[in-house]
Wavefront OBJ file of the C-alpha trace (Angstrom):
o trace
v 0.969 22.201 -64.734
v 3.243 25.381 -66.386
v 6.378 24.902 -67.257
v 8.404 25.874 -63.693
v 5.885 22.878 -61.966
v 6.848 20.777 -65.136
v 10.919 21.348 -64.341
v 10.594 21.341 -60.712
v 8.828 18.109 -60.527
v 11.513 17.061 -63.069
v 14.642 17.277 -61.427
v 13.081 16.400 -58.172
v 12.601 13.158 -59.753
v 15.948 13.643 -61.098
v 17.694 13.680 -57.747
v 15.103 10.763 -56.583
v 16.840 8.927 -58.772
v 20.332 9.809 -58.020
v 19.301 9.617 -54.338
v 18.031 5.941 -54.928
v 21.524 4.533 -56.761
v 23.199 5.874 -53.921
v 21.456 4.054 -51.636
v 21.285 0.792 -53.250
v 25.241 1.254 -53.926
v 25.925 2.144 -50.043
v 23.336 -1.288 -49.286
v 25.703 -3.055 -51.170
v 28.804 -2.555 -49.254
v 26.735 -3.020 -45.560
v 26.491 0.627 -45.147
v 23.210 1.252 -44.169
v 23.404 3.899 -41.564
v 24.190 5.985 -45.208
v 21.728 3.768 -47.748
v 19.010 4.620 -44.550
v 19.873 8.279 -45.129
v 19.545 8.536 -48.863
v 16.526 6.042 -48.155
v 14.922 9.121 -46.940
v 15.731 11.507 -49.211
v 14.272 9.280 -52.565
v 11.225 9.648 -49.566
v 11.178 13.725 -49.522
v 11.625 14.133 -53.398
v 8.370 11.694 -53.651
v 6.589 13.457 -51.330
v 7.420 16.768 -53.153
v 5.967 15.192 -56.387
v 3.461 13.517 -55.244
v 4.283 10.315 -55.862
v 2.759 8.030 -53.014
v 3.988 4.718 -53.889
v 7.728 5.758 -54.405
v 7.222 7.475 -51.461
v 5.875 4.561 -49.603
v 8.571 2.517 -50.944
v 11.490 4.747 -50.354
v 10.102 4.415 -46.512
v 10.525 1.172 -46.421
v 13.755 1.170 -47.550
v 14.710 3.659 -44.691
v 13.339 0.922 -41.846
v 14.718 -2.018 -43.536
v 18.533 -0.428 -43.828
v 17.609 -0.125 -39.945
v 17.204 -3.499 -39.496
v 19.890 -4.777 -41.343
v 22.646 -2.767 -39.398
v 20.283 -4.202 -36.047
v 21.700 -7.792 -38.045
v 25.454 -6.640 -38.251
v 25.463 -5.437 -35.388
v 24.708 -8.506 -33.745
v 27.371 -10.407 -34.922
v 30.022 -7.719 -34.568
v 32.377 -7.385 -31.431
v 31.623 -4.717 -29.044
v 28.267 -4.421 -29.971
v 26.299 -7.340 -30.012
v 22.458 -7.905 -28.764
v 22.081 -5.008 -26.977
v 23.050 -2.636 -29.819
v 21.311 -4.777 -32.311
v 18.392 -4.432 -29.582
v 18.547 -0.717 -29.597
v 19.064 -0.142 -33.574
v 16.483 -2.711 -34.656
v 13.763 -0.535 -31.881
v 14.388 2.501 -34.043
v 13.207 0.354 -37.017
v 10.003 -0.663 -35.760
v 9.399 2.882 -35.450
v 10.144 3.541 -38.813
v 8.288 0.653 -39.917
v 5.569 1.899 -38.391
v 5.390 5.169 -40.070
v 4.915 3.178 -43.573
v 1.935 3.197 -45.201
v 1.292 -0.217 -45.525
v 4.267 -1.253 -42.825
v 2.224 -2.283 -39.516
v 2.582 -6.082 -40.812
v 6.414 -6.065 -40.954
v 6.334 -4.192 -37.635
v 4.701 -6.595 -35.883
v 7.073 -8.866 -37.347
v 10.237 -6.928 -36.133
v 8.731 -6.294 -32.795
v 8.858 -10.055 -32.098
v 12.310 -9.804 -33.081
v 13.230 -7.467 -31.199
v 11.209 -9.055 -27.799
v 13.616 -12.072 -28.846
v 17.442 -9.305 -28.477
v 16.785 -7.862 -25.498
v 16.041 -11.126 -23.537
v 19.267 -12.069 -25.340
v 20.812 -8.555 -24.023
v 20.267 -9.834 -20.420
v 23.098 -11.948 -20.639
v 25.561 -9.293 -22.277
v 24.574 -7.367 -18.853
v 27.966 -6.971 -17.081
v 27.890 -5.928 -13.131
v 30.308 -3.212 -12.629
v 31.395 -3.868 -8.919
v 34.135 -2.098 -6.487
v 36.363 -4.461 -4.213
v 35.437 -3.640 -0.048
v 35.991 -5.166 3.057
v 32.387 -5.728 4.736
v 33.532 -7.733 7.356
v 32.957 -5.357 10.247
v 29.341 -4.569 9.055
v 28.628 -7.977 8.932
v 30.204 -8.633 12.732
v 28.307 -5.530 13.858
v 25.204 -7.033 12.416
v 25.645 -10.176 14.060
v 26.492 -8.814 17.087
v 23.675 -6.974 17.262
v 20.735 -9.567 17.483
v 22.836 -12.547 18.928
v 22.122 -13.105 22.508
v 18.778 -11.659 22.394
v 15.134 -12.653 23.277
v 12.747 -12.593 19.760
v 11.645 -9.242 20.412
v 14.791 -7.791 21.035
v 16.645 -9.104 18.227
v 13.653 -8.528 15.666
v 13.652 -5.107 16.676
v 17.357 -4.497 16.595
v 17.138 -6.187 13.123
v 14.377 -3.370 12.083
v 16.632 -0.824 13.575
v 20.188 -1.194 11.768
v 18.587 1.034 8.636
v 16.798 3.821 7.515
v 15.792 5.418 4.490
v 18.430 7.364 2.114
v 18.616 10.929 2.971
v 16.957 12.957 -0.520
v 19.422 15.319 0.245
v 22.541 12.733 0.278
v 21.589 10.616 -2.759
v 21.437 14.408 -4.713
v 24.731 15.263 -3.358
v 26.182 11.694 -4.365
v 24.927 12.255 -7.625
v 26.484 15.201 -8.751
v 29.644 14.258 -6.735
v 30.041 11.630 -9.629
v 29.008 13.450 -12.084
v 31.725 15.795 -11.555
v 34.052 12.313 -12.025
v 31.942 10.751 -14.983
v 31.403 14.346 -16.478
v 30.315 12.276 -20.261
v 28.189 9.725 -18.502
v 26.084 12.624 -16.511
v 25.487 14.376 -19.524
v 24.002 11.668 -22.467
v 20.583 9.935 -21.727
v 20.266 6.451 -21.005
v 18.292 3.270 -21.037
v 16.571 2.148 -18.133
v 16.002 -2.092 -18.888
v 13.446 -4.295 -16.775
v 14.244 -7.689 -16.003
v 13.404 -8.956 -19.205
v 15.801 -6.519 -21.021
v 13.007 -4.325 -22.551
v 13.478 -0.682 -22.282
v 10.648 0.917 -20.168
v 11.861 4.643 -19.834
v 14.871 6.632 -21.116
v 16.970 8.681 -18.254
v 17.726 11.833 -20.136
v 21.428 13.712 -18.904
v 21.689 15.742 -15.967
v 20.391 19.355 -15.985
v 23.309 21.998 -15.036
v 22.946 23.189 -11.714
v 19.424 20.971 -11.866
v 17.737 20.405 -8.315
v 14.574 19.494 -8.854
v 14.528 14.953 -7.710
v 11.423 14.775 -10.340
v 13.562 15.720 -12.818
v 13.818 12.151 -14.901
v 17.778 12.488 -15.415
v 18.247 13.180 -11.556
v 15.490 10.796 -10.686
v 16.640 8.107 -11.975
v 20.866 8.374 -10.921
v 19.279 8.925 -7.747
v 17.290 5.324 -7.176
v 20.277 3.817 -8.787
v 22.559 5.122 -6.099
v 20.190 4.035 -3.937
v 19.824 0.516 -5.045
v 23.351 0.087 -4.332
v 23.518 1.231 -0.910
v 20.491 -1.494 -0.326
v 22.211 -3.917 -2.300
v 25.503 -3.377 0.527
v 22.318 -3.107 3.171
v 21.020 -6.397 2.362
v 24.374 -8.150 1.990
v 26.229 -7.418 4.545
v 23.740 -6.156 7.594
v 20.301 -7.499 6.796
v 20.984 -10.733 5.275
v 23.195 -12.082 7.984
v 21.035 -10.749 10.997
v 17.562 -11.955 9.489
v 19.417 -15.531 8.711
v 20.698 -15.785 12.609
v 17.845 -14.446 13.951
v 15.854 -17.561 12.390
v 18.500 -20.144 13.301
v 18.391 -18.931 16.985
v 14.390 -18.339 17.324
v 13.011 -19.510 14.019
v 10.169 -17.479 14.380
v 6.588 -18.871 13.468
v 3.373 -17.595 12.999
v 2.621 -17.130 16.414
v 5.971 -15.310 17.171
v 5.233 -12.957 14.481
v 2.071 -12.252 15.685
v 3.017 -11.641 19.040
v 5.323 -8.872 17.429
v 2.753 -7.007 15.463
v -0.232 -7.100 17.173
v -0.601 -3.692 18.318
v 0.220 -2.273 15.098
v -2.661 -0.121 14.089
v -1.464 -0.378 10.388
v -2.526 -3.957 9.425
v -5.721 -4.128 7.324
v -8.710 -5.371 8.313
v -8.487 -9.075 7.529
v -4.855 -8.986 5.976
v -3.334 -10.091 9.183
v -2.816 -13.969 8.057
v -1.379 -13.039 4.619
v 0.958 -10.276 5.770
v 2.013 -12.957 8.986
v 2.787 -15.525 6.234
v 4.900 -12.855 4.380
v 6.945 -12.327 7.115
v 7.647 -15.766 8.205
v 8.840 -16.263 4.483
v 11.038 -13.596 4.769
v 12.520 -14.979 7.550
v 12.751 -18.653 6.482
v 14.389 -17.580 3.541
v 11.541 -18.709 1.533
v 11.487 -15.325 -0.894
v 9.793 -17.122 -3.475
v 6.636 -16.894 -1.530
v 7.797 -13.252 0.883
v 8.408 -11.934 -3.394
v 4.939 -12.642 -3.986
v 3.114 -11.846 -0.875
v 5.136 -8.630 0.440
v 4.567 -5.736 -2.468
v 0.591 -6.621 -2.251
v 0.370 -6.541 1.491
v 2.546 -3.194 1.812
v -0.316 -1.630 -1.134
v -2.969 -2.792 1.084
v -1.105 -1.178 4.500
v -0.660 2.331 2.779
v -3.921 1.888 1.308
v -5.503 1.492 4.819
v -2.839 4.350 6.578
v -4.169 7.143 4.014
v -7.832 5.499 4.541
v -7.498 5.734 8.195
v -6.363 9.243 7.770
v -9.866 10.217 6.435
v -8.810 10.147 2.451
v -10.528 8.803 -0.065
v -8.721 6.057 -1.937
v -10.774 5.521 -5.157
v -11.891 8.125 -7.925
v -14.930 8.452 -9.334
v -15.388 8.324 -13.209
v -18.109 8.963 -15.485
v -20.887 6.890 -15.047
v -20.245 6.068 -11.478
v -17.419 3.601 -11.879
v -15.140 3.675 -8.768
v -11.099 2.588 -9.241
v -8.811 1.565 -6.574
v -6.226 4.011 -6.646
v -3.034 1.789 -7.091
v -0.054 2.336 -5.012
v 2.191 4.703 -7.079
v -1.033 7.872 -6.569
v -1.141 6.342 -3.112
v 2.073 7.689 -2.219
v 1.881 10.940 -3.205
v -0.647 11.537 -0.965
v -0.007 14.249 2.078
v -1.971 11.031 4.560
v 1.484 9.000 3.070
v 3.902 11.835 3.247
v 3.018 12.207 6.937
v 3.104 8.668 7.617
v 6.275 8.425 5.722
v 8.274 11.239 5.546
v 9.579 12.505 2.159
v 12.532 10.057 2.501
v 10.449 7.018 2.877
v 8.259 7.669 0.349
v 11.143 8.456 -2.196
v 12.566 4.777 -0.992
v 9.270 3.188 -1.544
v 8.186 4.734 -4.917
v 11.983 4.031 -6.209
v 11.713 -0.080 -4.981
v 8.226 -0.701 -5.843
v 6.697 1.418 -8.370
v 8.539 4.110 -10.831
v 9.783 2.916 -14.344
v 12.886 4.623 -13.345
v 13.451 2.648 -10.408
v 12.976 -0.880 -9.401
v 9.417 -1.155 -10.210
v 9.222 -4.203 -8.129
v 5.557 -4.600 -7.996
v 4.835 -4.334 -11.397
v 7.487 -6.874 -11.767
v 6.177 -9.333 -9.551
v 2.364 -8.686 -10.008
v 2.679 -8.868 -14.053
v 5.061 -12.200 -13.657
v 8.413 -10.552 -15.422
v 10.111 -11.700 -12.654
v 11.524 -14.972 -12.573
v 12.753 -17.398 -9.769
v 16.305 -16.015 -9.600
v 15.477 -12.567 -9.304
v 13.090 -13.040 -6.091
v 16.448 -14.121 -4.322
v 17.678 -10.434 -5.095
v 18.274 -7.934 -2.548
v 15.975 -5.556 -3.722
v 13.164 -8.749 -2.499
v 14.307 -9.154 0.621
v 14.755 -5.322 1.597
v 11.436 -5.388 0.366
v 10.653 -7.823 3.185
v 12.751 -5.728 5.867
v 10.463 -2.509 5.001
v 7.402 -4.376 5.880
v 8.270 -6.247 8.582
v 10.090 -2.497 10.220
v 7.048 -0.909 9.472
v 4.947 -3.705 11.302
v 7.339 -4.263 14.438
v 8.081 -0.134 15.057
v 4.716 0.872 14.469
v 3.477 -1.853 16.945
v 6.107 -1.029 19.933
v 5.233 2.451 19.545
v 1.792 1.888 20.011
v 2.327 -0.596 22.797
v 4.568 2.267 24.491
v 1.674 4.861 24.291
v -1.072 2.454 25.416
v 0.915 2.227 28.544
v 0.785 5.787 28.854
v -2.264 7.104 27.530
v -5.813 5.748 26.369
v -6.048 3.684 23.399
v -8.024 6.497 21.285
v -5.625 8.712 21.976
v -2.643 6.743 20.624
v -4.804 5.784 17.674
v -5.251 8.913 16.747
v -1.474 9.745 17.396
v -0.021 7.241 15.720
v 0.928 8.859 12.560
v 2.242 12.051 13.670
v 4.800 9.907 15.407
v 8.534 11.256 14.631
v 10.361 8.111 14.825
v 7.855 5.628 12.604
v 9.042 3.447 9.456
v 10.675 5.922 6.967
v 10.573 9.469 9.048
v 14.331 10.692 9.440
l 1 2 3 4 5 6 7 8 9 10 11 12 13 14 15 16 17 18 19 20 21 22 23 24 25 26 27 28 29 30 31 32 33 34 35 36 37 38 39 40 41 42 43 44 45 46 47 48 49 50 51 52 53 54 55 56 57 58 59 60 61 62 63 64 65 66 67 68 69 70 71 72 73 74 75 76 77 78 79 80 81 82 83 84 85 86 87 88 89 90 91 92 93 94 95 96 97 98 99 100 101 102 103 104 105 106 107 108 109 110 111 112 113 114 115 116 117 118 119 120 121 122 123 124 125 126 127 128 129 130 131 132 133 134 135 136 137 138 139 140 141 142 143 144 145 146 147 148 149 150 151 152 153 154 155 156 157 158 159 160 161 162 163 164 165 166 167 168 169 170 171 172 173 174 175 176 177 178 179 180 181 182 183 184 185 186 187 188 189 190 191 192 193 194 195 196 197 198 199 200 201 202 203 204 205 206 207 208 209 210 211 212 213 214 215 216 217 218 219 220 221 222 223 224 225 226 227 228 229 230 231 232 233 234 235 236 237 238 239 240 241 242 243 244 245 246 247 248 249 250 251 252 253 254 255 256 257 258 259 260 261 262 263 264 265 266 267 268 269 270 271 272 273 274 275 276 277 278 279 280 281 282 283 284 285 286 287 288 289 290 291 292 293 294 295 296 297 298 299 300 301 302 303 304 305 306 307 308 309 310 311 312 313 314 315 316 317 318 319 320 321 322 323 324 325 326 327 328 329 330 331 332 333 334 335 336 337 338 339 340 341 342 343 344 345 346 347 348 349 350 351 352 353 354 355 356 357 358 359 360 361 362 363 364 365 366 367 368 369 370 371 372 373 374 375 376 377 378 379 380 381 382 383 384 385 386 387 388 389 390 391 392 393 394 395 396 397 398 399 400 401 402 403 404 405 406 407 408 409 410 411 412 413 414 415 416 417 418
């Protein structure tokens, strides 16, 4: 080494060790956002000389100033779990980039499993006062008096899928009222209060619905407008609808049996799914519904002459699962580009409700199958069973049964077409 390596390395490890008394003195007063800072700069002058342990150690101090701000933040007003939650993530990561710091990660990712559940609770619904009085009156009104059939399929009729279009418009419309809330990212939280995906800002003038930031305001708006669906239309008309007719496996069957988009040998578990639904019982609907509707899209794009599985090397052959299922063209048709946008937002995006990965990995407790995502869950299926069935049974009376079998899908006014 000459004598310029000599004096560099020097008064690198100079300012190491100017770096490092700062950091233990800002430690000391419960600054650690700053000791986590100077943390990293004893880290860079170690690097530069080459010293790996220092280096290694001066990491460590970086991820553990992270975790004790994730501790004061948890007892501090105004910030609590969810903060500590969010902090106390970035130090995992940073525990993870030490050498010998997988251990302590582990260690802090148990921790932090333990914050968000306790985030759940710190959850506060932001709601706006509105009469729904009338909706509920028109929704009664509309299946009371009524034979089965009739008020079944006035209870499949008093919806429809979310315009694209509209949910875009809505979501710049409040943008242009929460201008600072459009423009940072966000966490998107599952049930359990783990993050899953982060929502970036809007994009100026952005258009594109696959853009995350968009995506994601977009099934939000929409879960609201089912939430006001389910609440005061669909609710109220399923529940009076079974206390008039309480409709039973039979009844049900009678309803869907021309519809030429049950699965072969699925009819008894999607009956039971509906009957459920219309007991009430969404414990069991919760459980059966988001398997049955992935086995009727699976069998619409099947029927539709697509392949459904890919092959991999060596000749394995996967199921494709529901999410590639729908961006097929055999579901678009079926669909329509509004219906599919509903379905991927309730049952399968990160960004959305993701209610089948809920429900089929068991993140989903008892409370949250009595939601109103659940039960508009239910609605879907049971509209897609009852129109698709009447339409057929409409075209069988006025052409041959090959011909409506093969016309079924092109049909304008199915489940989820505008």
């Amino acid at each position: 080494m000459n004598q310029n390596d000599w004096r560099f390395s020097l008064e690198y490890a100079q300012f190491a060790e100017y770096a490092t008394v700062a950091a233990t003195t800002a430690d000391a007063a419960h600054d650690f956002w700053r000791a986590k800072e100077y943390w990293q700069l004893v880290a860079e002058c170690m690097r530069v000389v080459d010293d790996k342990d220092g280096e290694t150690a001066a990491l460590r101090g970086s991820a553990e100033s992270l975790v004790k701000e994730a501790e004061l933040a948890q007892t501090q007003p105004g910030r609590g779990a969810m903060a500590a939650a969010s902090i106390l993530s970035d130090a995992v990561e940073a525990m993870r980039q030490v050498p010998d710091g997988r251990e302590r990660a582990a260690e802090l990712h148990d921790k932090l499993i333990g914050l968000q559940k306790a985030s759940v609770a710190e959850l506060k619904a932001v709601s706006t006062s509105m009469d729904a009085s009338e909706l509920v009156r028109r929704a009664l009104s509309a299946v009371r008096d009524k034979s089965l059939s009739d008020a079944v399929l006035a209870l499949c009729s008093m919806a429809a899928p979310p315009s694209v279009e509209k949910l875009k418009r809505d979501v710049y419309e409040q943008a242009q009222i929460a201008v600072i809330g459009s423009m940072i990212s966000s966490q998107v939280v599952n049930s359990r209060g783990q993050v899953v995906a982060i929502a970036p800002g809007l994009e100026a003038g952005g258009d594109d619905p696959n853009h995350e930031g968009l995506r994601w305001r977009m099934y939000t708006q929409a879960r609201s407008l089912r939430s006001l669906t389910v609440q005061a239309m669909l609710n109220p008309a399923r529940a009076e609808t079974y206390a008039v007719h309480a409709p039973d496996r039979q009844d049900i069957a009678d309803l869907i049996q021309h519809c030429p988009w049950v699965p072969p040998d699925h009819a008894e578990s999607l009956m039971r799914a509906l009957v459920a639904g219309f007991q009430g019982d969404m414990i069991v609907a919760g459980h059966l519904v988001p398997p049955q509707l992935e086995a009727m899209v699976r069998h619409i794009v099947e029927s539709q002459g697509a392949t459904t599985s890919r092959l991999d090397p060596g000749g394995i052959q996967p199921e494709r699962s529901l999410g590639p299922l729908l961006e097929t063209p055999e579901a678009l048709q079926a669909f329509g580009a509004d219906g599919v946008f509903e379905l991927q937002g309730l049952f399968t995006e990160q960004l959305g409700t993701n209610l089948r990965n809920e429900v089929a990995h068991g993140l989903l407790g008892d409370s949250g199958l009595f939601g109103s995502d659940v039960l508009y869950a239910w609605w879907l299926l049971l509209r897609m069973c009852v129109v698709s069935s009447k339409l057929m049974e409409r075209r069988r009376q006025g052409a041959s049964t090959s011909d409506a079998a093969t016309g079924i899908s092109n049909e304008s006014s199915l489940p989820g077409e505008a």
